[in-house]
VOSE-188998 format. One line per field, with one value per residue: residue number from 1; residue in one letter; x, y, z of N, C-alpha, C in turn. Coordinates in nm, 3 decimals. Each point is the difference from the previous one (the first is absolute). Layout:
mivex: c(NUM;...);
kevo: c(A;...);
nX: c(X;...);
nY: c(Y;...);
nZ: c(Z;...);
caX: c(X;...);
caY: c(Y;...);
caZ: c(Z;...);
cX: c(X;...);
cY: c(Y;...);
cZ: c(Z;...);
END
This chain:
mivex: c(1;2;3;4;5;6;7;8;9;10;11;12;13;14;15;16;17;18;19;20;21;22;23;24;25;26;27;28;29;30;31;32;33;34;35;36;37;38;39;40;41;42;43;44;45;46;47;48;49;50;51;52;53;54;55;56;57;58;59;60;61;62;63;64;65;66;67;68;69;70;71;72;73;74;75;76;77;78;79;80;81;82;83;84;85;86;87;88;89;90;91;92;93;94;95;96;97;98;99;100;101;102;103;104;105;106;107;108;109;110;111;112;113;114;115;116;117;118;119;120;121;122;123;124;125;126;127;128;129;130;131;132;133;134;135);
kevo: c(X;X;X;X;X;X;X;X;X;X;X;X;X;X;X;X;X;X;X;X;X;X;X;X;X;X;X;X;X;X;X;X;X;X;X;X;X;X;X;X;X;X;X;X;X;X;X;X;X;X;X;X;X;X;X;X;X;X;X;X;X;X;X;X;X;X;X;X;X;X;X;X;X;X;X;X;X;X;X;X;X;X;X;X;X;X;X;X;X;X;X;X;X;X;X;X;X;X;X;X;X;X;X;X;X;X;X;X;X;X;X;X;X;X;X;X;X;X;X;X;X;X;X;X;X;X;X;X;X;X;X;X;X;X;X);
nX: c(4.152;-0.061;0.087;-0.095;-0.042;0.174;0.080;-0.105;0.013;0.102;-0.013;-0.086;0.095;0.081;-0.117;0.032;0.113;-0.062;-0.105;0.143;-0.001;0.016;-0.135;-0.033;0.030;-0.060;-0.149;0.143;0.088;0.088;-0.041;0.157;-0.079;0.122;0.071;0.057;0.023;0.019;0.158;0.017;-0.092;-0.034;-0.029;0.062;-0.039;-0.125;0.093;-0.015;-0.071;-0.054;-0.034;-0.110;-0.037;0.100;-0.027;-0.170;0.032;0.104;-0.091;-0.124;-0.041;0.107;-0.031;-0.124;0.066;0.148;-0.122;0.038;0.071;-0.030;0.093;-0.049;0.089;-0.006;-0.128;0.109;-0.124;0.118;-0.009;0.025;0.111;0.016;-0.149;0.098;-0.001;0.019;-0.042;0.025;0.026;-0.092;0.063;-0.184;0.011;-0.067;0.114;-0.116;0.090;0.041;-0.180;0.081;0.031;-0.019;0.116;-0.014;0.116;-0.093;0.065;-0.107;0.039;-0.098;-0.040;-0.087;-0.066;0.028;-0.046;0.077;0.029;0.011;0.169;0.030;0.084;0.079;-0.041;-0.016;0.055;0.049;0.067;0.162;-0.115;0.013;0.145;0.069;-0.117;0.023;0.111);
nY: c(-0.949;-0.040;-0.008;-0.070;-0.004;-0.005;-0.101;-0.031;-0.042;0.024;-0.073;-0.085;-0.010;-0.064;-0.085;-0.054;0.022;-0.064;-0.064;0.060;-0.182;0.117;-0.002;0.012;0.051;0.069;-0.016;0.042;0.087;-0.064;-0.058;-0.070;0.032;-0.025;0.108;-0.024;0.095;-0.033;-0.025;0.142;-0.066;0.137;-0.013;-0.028;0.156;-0.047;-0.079;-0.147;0.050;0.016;-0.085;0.005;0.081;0.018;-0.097;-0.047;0.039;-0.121;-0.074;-0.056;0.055;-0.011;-0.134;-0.017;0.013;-0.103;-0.092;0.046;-0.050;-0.132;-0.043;-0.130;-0.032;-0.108;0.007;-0.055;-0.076;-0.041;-0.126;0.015;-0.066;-0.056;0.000;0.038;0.122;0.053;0.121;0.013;0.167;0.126;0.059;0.043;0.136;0.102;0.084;0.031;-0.013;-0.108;-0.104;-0.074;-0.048;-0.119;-0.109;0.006;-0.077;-0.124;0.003;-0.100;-0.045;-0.129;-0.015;-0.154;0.015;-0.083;0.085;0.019;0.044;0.142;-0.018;0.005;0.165;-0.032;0.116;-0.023;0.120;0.055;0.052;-0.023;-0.007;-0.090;-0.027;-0.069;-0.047;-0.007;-0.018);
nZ: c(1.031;-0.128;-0.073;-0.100;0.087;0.040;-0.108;-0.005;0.122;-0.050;-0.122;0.079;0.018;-0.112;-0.047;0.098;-0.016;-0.117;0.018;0.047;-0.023;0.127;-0.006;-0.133;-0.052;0.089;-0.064;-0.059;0.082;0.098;0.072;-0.009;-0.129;-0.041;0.026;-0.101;0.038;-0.140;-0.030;0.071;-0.002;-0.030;-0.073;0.018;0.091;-0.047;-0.047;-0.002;-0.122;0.167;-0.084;-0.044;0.124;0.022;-0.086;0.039;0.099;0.062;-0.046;0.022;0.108;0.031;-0.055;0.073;0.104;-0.059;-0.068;-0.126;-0.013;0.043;-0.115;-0.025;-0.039;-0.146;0.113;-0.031;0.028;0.013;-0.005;0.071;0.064;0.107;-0.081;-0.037;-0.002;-0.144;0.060;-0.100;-0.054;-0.037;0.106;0.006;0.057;0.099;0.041;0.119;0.099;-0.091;0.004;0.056;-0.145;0.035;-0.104;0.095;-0.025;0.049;0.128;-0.003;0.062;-0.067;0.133;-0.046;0.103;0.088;0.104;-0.046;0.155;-0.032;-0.028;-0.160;-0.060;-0.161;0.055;-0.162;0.017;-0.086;0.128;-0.058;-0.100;0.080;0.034;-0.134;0.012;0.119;-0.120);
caX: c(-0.046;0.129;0.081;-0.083;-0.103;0.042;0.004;-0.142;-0.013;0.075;-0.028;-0.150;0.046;0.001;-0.114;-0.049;0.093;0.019;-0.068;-0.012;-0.126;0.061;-0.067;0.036;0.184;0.015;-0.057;0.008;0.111;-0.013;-0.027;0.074;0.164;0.115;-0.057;0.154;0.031;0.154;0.088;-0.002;-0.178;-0.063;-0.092;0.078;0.029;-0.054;0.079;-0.098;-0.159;-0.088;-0.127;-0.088;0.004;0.159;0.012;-0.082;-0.011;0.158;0.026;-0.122;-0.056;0.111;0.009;-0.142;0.017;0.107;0.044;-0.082;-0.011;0.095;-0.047;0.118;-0.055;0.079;0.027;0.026;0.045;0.083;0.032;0.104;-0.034;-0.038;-0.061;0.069;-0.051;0.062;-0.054;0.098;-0.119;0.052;-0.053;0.068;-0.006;0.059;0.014;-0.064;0.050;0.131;-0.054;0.115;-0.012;0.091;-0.101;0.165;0.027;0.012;-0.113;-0.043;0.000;-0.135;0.018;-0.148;0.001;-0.083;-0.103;0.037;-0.016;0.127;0.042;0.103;0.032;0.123;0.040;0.189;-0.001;0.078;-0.039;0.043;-0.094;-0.101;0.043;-0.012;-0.116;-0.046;0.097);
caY: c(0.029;0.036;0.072;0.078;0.018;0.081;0.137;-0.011;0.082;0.122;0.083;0.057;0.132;0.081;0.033;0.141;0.096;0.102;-0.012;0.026;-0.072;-0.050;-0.148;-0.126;0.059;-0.050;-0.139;-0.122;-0.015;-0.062;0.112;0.056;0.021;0.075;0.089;0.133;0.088;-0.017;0.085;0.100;0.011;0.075;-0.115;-0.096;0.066;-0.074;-0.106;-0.042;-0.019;-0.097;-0.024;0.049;0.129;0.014;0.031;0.120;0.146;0.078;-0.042;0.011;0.111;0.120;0.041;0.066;0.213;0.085;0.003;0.060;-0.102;-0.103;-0.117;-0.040;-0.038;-0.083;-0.093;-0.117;-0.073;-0.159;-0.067;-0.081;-0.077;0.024;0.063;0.149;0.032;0.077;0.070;0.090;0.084;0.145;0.101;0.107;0.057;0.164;0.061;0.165;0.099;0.037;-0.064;-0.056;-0.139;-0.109;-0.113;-0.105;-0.133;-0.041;-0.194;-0.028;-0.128;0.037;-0.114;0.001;-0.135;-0.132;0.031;0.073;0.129;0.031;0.036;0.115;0.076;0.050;0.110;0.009;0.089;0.101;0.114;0.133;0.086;0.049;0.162;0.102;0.089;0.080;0.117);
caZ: c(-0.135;-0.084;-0.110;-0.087;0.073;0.016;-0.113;0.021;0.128;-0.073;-0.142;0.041;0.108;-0.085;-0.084;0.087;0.051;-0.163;0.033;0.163;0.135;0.089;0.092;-0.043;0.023;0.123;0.013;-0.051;0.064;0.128;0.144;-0.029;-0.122;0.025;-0.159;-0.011;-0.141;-0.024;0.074;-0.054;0.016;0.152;0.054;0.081;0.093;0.135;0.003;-0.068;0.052;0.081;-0.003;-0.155;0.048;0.005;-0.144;-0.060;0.031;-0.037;-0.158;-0.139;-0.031;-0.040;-0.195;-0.077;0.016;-0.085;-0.114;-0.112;-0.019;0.028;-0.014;-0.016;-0.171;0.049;0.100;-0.019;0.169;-0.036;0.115;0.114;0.094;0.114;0.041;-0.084;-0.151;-0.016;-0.116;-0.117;0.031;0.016;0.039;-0.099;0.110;-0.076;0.126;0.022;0.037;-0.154;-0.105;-0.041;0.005;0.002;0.006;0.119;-0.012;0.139;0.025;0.142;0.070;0.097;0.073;0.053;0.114;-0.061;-0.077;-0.121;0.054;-0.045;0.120;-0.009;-0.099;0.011;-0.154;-0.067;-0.059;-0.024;0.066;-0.083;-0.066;0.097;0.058;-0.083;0.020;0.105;0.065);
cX: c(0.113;0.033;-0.122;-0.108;0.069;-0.020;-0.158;-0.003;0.076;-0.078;-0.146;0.090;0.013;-0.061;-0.130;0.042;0.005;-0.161;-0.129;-0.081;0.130;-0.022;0.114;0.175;0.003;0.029;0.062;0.110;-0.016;-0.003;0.107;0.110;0.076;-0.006;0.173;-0.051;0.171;0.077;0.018;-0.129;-0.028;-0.139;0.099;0.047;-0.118;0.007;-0.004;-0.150;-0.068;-0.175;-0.070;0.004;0.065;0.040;-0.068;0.055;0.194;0.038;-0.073;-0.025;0.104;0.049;-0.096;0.021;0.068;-0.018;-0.171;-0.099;0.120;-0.099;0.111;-0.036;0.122;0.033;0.005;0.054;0.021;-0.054;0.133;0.007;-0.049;-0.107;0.021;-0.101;0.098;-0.028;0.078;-0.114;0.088;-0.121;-0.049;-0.076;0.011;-0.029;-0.060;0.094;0.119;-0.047;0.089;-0.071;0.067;-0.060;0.135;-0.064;-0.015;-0.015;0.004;0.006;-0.081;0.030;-0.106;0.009;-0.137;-0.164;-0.038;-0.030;0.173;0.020;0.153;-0.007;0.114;0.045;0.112;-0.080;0.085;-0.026;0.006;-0.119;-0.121;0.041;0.000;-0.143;-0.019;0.105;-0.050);
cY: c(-0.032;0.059;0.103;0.071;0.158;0.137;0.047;0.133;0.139;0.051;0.068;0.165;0.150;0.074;0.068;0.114;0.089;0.086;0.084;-0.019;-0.043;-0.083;-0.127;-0.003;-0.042;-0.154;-0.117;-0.006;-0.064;0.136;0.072;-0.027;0.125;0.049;0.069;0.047;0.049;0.136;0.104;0.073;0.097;-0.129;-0.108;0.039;-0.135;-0.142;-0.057;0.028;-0.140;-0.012;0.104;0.123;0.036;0.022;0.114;0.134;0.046;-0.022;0.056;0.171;0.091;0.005;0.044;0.154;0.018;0.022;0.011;-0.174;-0.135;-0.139;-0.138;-0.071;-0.126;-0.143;-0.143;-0.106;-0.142;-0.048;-0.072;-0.106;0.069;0.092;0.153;-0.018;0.156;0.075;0.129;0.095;0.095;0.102;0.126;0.119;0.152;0.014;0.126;0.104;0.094;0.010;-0.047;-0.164;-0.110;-0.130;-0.117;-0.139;-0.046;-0.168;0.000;-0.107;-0.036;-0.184;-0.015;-0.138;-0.162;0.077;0.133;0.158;0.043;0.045;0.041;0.043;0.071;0.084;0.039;0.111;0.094;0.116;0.111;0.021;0.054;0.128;0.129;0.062;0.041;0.142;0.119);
cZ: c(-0.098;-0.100;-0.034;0.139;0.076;-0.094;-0.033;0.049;-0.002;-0.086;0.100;0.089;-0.075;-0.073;0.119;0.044;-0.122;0.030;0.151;0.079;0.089;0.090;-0.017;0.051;0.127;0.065;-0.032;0.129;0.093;0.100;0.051;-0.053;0.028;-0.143;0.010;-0.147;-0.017;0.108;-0.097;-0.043;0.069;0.066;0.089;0.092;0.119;-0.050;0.138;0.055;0.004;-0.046;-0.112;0.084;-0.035;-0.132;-0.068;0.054;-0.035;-0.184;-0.074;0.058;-0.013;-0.156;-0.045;0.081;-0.044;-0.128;-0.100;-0.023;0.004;-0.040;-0.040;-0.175;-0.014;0.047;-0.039;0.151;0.003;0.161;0.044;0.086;0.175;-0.029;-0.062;-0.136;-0.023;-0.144;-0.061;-0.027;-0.037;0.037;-0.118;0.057;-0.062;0.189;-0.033;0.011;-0.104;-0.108;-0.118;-0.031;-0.005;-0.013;-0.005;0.013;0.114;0.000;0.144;0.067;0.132;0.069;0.082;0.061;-0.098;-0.017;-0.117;0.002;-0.017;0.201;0.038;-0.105;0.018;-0.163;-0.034;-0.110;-0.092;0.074;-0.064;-0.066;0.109;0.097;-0.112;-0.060;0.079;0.030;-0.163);
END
């Protein structure tokens, strides 16, 4: 695939993920994409996640039990070479348990094979606001 068909293929991830058609979210990954969530992440305790399972249940469903709400706002997604696309974003989020809110600077770095199925993810986050709501 290329340049534009990639980034395509993102902005459609996103706008389901605002959205919460996880079908689709799913749907778009390879069978098994490798998933990191940045360092220092309590989320980056199951580094790297193997395949859309893996994602849905150690990623997606532990921010929808931690949190009031999580969304992302922002999303501006450039393309790259090899296939990379790379998207700039902020998290904007209220944790249940402090009801503490936060709306943290992130990007993502997404890597999708010739048939334009993603099959890696790599999150750059500010942790510091994300630990500091939860404390």
């Amino acid at each position: 695939m290329g340049t534009k068909q990639n980034i395509q293929t993102i902005d459609t991830l996103y706008k389901a993920f605002a959205t919460g058609d996880m079908p689709i979210v799913l749907g778009l990954m390879h069978a098994k994409i490798e998933w990191k969530e940045a360092e220092s992440n309590p989320l980056a305790d199951g580094n790297p996640y193997i395949g859309p399972d893996s994602i849905l249940e150690g990623v997606f469903a532990r921010l929808g039990a931690k949190h009031e709400h999580f969304g992302v706002q922002d999303v501006k997604v450039h393309g790259m070479s090899d296939n990379m696309v790379l998207a700039t974003l902020r998290y904007n989020a209220k944790v249940k348990a402090t009801g503490k809110s936060y709306n943290a600077q992130a990007a993502h770095l997404w890597t999708l094979n010739d048939e334009g199925k993603i099959t890696a993810f790599q999150q750059y986050v500010d942790t510091k606001k994300l630990a500091d709501a939860e404390m």
